[in-house]
VOGU-3710 file (C-alpha; in Angstrom, 3 decimals, decimal comma):
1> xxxxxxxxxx> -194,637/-86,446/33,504  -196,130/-83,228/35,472  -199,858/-83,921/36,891  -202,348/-81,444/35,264  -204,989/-79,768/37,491  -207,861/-81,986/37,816  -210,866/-79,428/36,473  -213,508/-81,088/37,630  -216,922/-79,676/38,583  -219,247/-81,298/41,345
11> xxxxxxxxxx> -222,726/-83,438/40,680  -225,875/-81,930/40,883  -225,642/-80,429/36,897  -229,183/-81,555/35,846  -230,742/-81,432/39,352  -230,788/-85,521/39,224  -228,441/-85,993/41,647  -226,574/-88,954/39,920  -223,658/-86,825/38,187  -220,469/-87,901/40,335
21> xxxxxxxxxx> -218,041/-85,483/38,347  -217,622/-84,051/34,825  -213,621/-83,368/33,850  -213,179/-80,919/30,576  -211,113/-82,672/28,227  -211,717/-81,125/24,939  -214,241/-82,243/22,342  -215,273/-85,873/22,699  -216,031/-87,961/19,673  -215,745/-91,053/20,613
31> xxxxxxxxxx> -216,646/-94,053/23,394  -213,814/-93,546/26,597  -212,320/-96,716/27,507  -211,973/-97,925/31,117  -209,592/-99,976/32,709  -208,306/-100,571/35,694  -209,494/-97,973/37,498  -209,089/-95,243/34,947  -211,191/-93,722/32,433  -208,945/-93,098/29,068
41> xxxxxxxxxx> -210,671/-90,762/26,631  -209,798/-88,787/23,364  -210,487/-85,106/23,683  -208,003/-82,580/22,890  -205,228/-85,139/23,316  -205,848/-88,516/25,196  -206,180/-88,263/28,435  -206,403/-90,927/31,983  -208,505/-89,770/34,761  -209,320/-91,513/37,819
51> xxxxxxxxxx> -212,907/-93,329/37,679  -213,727/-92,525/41,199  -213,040/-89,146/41,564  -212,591/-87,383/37,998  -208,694/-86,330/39,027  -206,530/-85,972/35,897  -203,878/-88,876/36,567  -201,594/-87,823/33,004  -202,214/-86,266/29,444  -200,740/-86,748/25,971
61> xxxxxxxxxx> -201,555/-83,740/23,858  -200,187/-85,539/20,846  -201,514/-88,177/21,037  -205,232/-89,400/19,934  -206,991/-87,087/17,624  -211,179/-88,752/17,019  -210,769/-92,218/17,982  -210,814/-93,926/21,195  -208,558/-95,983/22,910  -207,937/-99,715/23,222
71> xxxxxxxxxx> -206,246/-100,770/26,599  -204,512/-103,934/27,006  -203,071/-104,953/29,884  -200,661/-102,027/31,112  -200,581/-100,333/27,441  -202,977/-98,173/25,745  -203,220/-98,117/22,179  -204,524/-95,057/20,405  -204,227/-93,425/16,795  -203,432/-90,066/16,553
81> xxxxxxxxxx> -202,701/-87,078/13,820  -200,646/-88,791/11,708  -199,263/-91,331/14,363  -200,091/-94,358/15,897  -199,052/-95,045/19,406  -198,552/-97,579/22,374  -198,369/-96,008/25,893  -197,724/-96,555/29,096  -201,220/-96,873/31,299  -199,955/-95,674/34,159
91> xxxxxxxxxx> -197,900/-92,536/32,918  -198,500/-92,280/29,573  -195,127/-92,771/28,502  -194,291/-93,718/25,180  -193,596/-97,516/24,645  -193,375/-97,279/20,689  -195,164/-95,335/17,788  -195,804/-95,661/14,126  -196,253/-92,729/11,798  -198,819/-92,883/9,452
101> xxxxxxxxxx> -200,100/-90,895/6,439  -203,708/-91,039/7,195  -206,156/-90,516/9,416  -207,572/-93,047/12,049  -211,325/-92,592/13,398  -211,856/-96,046/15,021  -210,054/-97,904/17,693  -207,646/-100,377/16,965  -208,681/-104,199/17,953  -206,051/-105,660/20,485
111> xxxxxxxxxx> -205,389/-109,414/21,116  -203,037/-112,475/20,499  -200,248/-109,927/20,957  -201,656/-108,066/18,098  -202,769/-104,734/17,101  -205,370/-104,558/14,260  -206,351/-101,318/13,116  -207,467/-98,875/10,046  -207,454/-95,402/9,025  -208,325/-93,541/5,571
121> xxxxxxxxxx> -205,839/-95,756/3,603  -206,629/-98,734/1,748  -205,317/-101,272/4,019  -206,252/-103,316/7,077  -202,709/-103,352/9,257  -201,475/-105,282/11,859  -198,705/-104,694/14,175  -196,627/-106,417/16,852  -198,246/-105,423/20,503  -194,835/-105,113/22,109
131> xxxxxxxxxx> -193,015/-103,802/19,710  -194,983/-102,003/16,850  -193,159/-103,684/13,555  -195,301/-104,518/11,231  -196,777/-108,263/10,986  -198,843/-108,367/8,087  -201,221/-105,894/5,553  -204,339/-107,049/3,432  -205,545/-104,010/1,053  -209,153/-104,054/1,136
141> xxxxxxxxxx> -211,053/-100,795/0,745  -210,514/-97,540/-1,216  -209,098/-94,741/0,367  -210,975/-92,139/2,104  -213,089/-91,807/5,308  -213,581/-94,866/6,976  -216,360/-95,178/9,808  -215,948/-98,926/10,519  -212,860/-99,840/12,819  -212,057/-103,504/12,705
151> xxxxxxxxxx> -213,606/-106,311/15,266  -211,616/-108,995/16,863  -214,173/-111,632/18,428  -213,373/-115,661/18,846  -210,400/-116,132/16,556  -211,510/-113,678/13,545  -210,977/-110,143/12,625  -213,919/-108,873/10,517  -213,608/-105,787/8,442  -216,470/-103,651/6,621
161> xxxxxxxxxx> -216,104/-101,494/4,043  -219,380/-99,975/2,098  -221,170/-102,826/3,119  -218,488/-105,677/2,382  -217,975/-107,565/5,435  -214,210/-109,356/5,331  -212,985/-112,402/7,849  -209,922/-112,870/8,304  -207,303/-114,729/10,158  -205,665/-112,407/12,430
171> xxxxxxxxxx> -202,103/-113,989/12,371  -201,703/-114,186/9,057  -204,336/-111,861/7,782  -205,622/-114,868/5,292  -209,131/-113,827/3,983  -211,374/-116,337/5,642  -214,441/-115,162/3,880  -216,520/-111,793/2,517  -220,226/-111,223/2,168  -221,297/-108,223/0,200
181> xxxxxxxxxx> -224,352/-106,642/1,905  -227,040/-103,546/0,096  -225,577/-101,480/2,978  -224,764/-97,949/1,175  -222,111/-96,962/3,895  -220,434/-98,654/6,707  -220,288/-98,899/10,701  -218,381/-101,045/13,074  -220,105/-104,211/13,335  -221,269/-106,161/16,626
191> xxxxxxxxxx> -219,837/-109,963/16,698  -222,147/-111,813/19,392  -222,561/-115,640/19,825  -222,154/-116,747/16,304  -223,951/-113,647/14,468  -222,472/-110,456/13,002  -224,965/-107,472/13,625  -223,835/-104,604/10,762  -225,690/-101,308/10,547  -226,275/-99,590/6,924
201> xxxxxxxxxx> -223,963/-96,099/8,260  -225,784/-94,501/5,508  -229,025/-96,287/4,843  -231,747/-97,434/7,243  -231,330/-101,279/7,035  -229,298/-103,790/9,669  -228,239/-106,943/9,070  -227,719/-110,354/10,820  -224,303/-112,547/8,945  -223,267/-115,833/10,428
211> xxxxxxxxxx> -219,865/-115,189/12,170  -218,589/-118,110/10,772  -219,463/-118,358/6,948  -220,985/-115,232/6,239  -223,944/-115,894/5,101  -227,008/-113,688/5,845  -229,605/-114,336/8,079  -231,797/-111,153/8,041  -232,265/-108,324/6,677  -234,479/-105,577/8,044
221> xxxxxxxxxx> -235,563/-102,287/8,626  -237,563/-100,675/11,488  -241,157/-100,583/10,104  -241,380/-96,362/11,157  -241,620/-94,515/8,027  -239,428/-91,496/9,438  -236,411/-94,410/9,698  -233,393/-92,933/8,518  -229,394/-93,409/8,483  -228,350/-96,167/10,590
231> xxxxxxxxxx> -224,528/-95,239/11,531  -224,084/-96,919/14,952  -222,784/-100,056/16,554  -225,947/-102,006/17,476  -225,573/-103,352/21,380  -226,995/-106,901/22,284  -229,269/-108,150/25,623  -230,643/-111,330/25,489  -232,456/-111,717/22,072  -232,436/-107,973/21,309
241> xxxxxxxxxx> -230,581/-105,869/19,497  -230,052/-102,227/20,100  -229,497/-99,492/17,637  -229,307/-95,775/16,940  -230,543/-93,521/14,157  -230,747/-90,510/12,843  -234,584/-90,155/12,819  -234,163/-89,512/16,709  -234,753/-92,906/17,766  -233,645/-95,791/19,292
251> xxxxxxxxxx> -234,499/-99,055/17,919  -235,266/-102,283/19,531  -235,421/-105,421/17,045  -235,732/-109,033/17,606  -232,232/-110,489/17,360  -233,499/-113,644/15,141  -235,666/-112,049/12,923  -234,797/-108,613/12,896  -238,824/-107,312/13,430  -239,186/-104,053/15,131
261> xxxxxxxxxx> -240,074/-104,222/18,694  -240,418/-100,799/20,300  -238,814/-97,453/19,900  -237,708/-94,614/21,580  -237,742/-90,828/20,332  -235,686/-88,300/21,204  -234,840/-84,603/20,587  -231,870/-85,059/18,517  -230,025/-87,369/15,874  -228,769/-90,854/17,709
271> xxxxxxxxxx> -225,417/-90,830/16,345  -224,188/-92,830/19,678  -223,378/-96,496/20,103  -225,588/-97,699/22,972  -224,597/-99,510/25,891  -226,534/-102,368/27,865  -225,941/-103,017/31,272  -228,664/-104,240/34,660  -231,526/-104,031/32,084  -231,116/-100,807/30,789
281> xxxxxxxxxx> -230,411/-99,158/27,714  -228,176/-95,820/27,672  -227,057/-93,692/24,723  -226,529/-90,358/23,936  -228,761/-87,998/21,435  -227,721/-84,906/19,609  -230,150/-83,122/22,193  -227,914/-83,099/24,521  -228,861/-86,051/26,467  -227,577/-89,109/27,914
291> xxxxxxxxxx> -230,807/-91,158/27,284  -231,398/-94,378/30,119  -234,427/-96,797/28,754  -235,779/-99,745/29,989  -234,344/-102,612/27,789  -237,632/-104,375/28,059  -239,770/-101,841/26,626  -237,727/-98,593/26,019  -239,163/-96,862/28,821  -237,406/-94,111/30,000
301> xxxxxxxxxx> -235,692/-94,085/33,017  -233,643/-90,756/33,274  -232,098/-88,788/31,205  -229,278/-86,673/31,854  -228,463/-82,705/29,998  -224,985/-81,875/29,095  -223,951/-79,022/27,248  -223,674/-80,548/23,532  -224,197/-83,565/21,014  -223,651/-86,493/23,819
311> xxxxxxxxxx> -221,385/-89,189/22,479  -221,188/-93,301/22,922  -221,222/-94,421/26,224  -219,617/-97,352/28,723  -220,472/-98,873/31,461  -218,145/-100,115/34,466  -218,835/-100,829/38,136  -222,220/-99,123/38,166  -221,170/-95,835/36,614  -221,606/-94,632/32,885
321> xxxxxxxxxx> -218,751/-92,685/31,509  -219,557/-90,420/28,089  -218,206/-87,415/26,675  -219,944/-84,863/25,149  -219,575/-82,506/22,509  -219,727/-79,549/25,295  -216,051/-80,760/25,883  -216,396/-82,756/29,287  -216,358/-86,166/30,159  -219,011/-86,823/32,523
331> xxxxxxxxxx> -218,961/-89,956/35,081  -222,782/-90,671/35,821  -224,607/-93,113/38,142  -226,349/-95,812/36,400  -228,919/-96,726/38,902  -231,977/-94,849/38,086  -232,368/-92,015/40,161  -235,500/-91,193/41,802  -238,163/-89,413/39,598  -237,828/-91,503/36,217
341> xxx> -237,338/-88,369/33,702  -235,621/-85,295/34,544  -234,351/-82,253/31,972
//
């Protein structure tokens, strides 16, 4: 497969000094996965780029389309237009595909030699890792838009759809159990030590299930009376739990009882995911920002100005990789830089 040009630009974009290397890749609208080295992200096409340097190591144009990649081993697993494929990590060869007839805007969920994922339809499905046949498929939704991909996490594979959370066995795709929330929408759940964290997606309310039974535990809602749509995948440190909304805040809340313990605001819708990693907090804002807060206390650390709506982040080996609306990945120290706030 021919090696693109790289099309990388140098550090030094915000004047923080901690941008490595930004690579244009299209649109981003979704977290990049990393892996052994490489940083595999959905922009126009899916592309592999080398975490160190930001060269372009391969690109599929047709494959990936909004959600990110799921890398297992030497495969990546991505859903496309109308297509669901297995490639090759290091070239980007096809292994296998699927064709499908909707949609996909959520990674798949990869383990046991399985590959779990969703789309607009109204089915969960679940292939065969190595070869793509189909193993087993549990309808459980109605069609349309789906926001919540599914979550594989110590032997289950939970599933939400407008607030219904679903276990079930992932061999045999047996419902375990389901729990009917007041969430009005949907977003991929957190599964963390024995609790399932689930945002509203469309109202302002998370919730704490136990992993194993279902049952709630809390219900809350940050006590700010601007709190609106929570549509993100809380993140977890210690007893805290980490979440987005689109009142331009971040939210801290106790992971056992769900109270409010600080905020953050920002310019801009948090649409983003956060990430947690050496005590900090990073996420990106529809100001343009990839925000850095002190998981303690939400202070900020840095922040970071790309071009557009800044997506869900990662973390690996000390750098955090996020894409941005503006079209570019960008690769970003995640040791605070000197100066805590820069714009």
């Amino acid at each position: 497969m021919p090696r693109p040009s790289a099309g990388t630009e140098g550090s030094g974009i915000t004047g923080t000094g901690t941008v490595r290397w930004r690579v244009r890749v299209g649109r981003v609208h979704s977290a990049p996965c990393v892996a052994g080295g490489t940083v595999y992200v959905v922009g126009k096409g899916l592309w592999a780029i080398d975490a160190a340097d930001g060269s372009v190591r391969w690109t599929r144009p047709d494959a990936g389309f909004m959600s990110g990649p799921a890398v297992v081993g030497d495969t990546v697993y991505v859903a496309g237009q109308h297509r669901f494929f297995a490639l090759d990590a290091a070239d980007g060869h096809t292994r296998w595909r699927r064709r499908m007839k909707w949609w996909s805007y959520t990674p798949p969920a990869v383990g046991g030699g399985l590959v779990h994922f969703v789309n607009g339809s109204r089915y969960l499905r679940t292939l065969d890792a190595a070869t793509g046949r189909r193993r087993w498929r549990r309808k459980y939704r109605r069609a349309g838009w789906n926001d919540a991909g599914p979550v594989l996490a110590d032997g289950t594979l939970y599933t939400v759809d407008r607030g219904t959370v679903r276990a079930f066995d992932p061999a045999t795709g047996r419902l375990r159990w389901q729990q009917s929330t007041f969430a009005l929408g949907s977003a991929t759940p957190l599964v963390h030590d024995g609790s399932l964290y689930l945002a509203d997606g469309l109202g302002y309310h998370v919730f704490a299930l136990d992993a194993a039974t279902g049952e709630q535990r809390w219900q809350a809602w940050p006590d700010v009376q601007s709190v609106s749509s929570i549509a993100t995948t809380p993140a977890i440190h210690g007893n805290t739990v980490y979440v987005g909304s689109q009142d331009h805040r971040l939210y801290a809340l106790d992971a056992t009882t769900g109270k409010t313990l600080w905020h953050v605001v920002t310019g801009g819708c948090v649409d983003s995911s956060p990430a947690v990693a050496d005590e900090t907090v990073y996420f990106g804002s529809d100001d343009g920002h990839l925000w850095a807060v002190r998981a303690e206390n939400g202070r900020v650390r840095w922040k970071v100005r790309t071009g557009g709506r800044v997506e869900s982040p990662v973390v690996a080996d000390g750098v955090v990789y996020v894409g941005s609306r503006d079209g570019y990945l960008y690769a970003i120290d995640a040791v605070p830089a000197p100066g805590a706030v820069s714009s």
